[in-house]
DRENTI-392126 format. One line per field, with one value per residue (C-alpha): x, y, z. Coordinates in Angstrom, 3 decimals. Example, Ala and Ser with C-alpha at 12.3 -4.5 7.8 and 13.67 -1.06 7.14 Angstrom:
2
u	12.300/13.670
v	-4.500/-1.060
w	7.800/7.140
//
This chain:
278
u	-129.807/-131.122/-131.162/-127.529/-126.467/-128.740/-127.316/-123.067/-124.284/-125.554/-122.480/-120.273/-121.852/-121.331/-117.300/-117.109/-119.380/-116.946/-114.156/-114.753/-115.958/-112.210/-110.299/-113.149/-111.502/-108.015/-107.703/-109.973/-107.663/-104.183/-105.790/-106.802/-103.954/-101.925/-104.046/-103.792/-100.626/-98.067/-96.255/-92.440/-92.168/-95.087/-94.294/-96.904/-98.189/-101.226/-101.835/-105.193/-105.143/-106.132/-104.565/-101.352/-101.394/-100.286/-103.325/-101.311/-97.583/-95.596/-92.700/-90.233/-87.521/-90.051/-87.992/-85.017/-84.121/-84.004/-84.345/-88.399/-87.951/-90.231/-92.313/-89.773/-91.401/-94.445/-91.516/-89.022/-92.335/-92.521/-89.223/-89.369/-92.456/-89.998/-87.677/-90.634/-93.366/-95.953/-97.307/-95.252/-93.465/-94.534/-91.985/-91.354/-90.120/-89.239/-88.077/-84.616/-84.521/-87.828/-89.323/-91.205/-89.028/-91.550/-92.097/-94.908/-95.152/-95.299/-96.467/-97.302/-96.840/-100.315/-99.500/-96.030/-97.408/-99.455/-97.561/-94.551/-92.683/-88.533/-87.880/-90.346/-89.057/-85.628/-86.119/-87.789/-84.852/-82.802/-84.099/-84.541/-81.833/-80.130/-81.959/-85.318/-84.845/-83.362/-86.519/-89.096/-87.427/-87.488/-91.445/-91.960/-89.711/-88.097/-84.295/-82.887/-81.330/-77.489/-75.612/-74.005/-76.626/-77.570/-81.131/-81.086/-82.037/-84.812/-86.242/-86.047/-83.576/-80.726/-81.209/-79.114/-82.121/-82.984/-86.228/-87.665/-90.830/-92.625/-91.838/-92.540/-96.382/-96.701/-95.251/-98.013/-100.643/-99.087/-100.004/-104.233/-103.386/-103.722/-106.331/-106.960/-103.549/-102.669/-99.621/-101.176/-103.871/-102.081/-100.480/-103.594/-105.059/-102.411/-102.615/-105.991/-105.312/-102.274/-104.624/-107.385/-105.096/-101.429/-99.032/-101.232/-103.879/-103.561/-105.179/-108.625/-108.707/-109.269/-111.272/-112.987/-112.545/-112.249/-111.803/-108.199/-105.570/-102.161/-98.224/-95.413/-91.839/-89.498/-86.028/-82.922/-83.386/-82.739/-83.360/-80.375/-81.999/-81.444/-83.109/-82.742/-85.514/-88.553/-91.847/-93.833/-97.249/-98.627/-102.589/-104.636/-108.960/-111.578/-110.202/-112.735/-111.706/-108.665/-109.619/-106.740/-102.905/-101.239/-97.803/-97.040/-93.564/-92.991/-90.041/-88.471/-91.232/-92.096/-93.950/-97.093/-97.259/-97.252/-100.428/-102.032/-101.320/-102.274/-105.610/-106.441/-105.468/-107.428/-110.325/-110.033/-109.875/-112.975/-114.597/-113.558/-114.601/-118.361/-118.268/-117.544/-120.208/-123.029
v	117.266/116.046/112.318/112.546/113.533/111.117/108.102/109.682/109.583/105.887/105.056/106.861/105.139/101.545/102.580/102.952/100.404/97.991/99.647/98.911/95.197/94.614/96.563/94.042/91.251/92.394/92.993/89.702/87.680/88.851/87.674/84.429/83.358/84.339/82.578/79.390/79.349/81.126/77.568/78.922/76.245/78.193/81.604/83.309/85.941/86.974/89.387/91.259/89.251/93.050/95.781/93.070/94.554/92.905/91.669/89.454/88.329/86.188/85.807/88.713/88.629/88.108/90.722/88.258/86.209/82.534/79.055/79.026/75.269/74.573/77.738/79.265/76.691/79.014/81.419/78.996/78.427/82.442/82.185/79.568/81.276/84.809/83.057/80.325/80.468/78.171/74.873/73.835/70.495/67.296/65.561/61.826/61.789/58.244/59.364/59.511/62.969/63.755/63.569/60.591/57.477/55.600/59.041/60.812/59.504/61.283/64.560/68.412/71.852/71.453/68.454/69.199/72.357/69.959/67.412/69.435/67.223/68.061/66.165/68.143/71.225/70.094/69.297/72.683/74.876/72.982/75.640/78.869/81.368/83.684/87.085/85.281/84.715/87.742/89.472/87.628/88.234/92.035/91.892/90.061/91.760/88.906/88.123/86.071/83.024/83.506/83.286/80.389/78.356/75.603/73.483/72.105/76.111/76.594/73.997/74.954/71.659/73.154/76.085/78.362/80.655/82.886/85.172/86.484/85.103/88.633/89.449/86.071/86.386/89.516/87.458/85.039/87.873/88.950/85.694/87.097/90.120/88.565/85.821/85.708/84.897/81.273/80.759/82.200/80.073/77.033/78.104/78.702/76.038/73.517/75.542/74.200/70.605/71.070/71.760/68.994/66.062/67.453/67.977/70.489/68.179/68.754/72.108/70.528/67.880/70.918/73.078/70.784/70.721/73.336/75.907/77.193/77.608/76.018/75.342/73.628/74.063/72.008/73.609/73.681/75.334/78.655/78.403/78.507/75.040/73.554/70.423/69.041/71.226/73.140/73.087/75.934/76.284/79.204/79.049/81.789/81.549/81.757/79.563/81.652/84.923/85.368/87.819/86.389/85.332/83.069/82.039/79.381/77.930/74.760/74.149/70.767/69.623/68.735/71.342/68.835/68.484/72.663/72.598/70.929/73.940/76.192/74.223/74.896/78.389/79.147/77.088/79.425/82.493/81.833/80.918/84.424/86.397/84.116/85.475/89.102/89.190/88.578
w	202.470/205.605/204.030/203.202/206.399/208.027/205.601/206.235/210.292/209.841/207.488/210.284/213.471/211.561/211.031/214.444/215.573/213.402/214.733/218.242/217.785/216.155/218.670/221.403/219.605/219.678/223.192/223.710/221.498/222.466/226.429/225.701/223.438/226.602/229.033/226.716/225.550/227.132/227.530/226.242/223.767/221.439/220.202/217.115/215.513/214.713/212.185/211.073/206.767/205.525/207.061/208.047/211.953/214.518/216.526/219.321/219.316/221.450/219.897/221.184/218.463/215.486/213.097/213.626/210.484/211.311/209.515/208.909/206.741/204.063/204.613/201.691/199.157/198.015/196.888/194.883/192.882/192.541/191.593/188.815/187.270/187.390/184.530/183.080/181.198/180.575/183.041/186.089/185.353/187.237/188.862/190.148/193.682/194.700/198.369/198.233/198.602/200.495/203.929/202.760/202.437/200.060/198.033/196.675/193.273/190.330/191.760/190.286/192.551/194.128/195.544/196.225/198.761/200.383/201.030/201.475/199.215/199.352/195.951/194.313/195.249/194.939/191.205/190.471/192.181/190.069/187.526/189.151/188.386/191.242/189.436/190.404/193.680/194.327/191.990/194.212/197.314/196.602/195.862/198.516/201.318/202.575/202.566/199.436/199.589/200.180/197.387/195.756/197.977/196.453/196.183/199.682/200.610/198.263/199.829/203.524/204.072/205.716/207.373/205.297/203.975/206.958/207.141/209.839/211.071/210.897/206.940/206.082/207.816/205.692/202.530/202.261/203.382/199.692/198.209/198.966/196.775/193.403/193.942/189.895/189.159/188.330/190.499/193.089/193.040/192.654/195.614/197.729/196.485/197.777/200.865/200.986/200.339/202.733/205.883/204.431/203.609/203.748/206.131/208.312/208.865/212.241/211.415/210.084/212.611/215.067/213.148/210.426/206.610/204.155/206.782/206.067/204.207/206.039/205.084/207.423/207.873/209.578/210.731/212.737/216.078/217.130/220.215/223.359/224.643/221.567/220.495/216.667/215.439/215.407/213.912/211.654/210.465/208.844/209.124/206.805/207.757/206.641/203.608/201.163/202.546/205.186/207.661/210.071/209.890/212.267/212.397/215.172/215.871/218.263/220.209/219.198/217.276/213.843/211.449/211.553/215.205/215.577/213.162/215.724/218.063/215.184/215.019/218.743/218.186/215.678/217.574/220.315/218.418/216.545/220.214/220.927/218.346/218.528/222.069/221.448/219.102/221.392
//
């Protein structure tokens, strides 16, 4: 008897041992992302990857639905799987509908999520069905795209497909809940690429390879200074395991230059939490 209450004491003192390092890192986090970058261009959100709390957030009106660009592209693929069985197609993209004027080549969905590639995307929502979209935005607690919209939205292109920023950080913390499915991992795994050689390079050039999982988004601003658009990057660490969430947006900047925010972020968190630890 003695043993077992001596082993639920031990078990009990490590609970709240744990407990108070991660409330030591919340309070330590939410103060240096503040001290570092409380510029008014940058608003995020960082969320706790397992229990999806909020650990720091500067970004008052995060519940608001707004234009969050190609962020939406992980769920058109949900949505095409919904009504599709078997492989993902490949598609050519040439660049006459894409970001990239010379293209991407002939290019699959793991590539496409990397390199963010419109055309791709374009092509695939070509073949989703309305009851999809609607089915994947349900399990996924984000707004649908508005009806009768056509491919442009599925893709993120023109700002008609609204979300706010806060259920779309919990969205892709629901892309870590089935790690063994194939889309999924598809997904993640062009997440990957995305932050090693995509469009969120930015992200590794900060924090060094096969460290996290990234996406971008481009779209129209929101903001009352308005400027032709703002840039997104979703950043999930550590790659293997996401323990954190961070959704960054950039005043009047491209999705790829607010990785590079993300990256310093993300830098300075892990600075932080090294810190607490000692």
């Amino acid at each position: 008897m003695n043993r077992r209450r001596l082993a639920s004491t031990a078990f009990m003192l490590a609970a709240l041992s744990l407990a108070a390092a991660q409330g030591l890192f919340q309070q330590s986090a939410a103060m240096r992302l503040k001290q570092a970058f409380n510029a008014p261009e940058i608003s995020y959100l960082l969320l706790d990857a397992r229990s999806g709390e909020t650990l720091a957030q500067q970004w008052p009106d995060a519940d608001k639905p707004i234009p969050l660009g190609s962020l939406v592209k992980p769920f058109t693929a949900l949505a095409y799987r919904a009504g599709h069985s078997g492989a993902f197609p490949g598609f050519q993209c040439d660049g006459k509908q894409c970001w990239r004027p010379g293209g991407h080549g002939k290019i699959g969905l793991r590539e496409a999520i990397a390199q963010s590639c419109n055309e791709y995307f374009r092509k695939l929502a070509a073949f989703v069905k309305a009851d999809s979209s609607e089915r994947i935005a349900h399990d996924y607690s984000i707004a649908p795209p508005p009806a009768g919209s056509g491919s442009g939205a599925m893709v993120g292109e023109c700002g008609e497909w609204k979300i706010s920023p806060m259920a779309m950080a919990h969205a892709y913390l629901r892309l870590l809940d089935a790690p063994n499915d194939p889309v999924g991992k598809i997904l993640l795994a062009g997440m990957s690429e995305s932050a090693d050689l995509g469009t969120s390079l930015r992200v590794s050039a900060v924090i060094g390879r096969h460290r996290a999982l990234a996406k971008t988004g481009t779209a129209p601003c929101t903001h009352d200074r308005h400027t032709p658009g703002d840039g997104f990057t979703i950043v999930m660490w550590p790659a293997e395991q996401p323990r954190y969430l961070l959704l960054v947006r950039l005043h009047g900047e491209p999705g790829s230059h607010a990785a590079g925010i993300a990256g310093r972020m993300v830098r300075t968190l892990e600075e932080t939490r090294v810190a607490d630890a000692d």
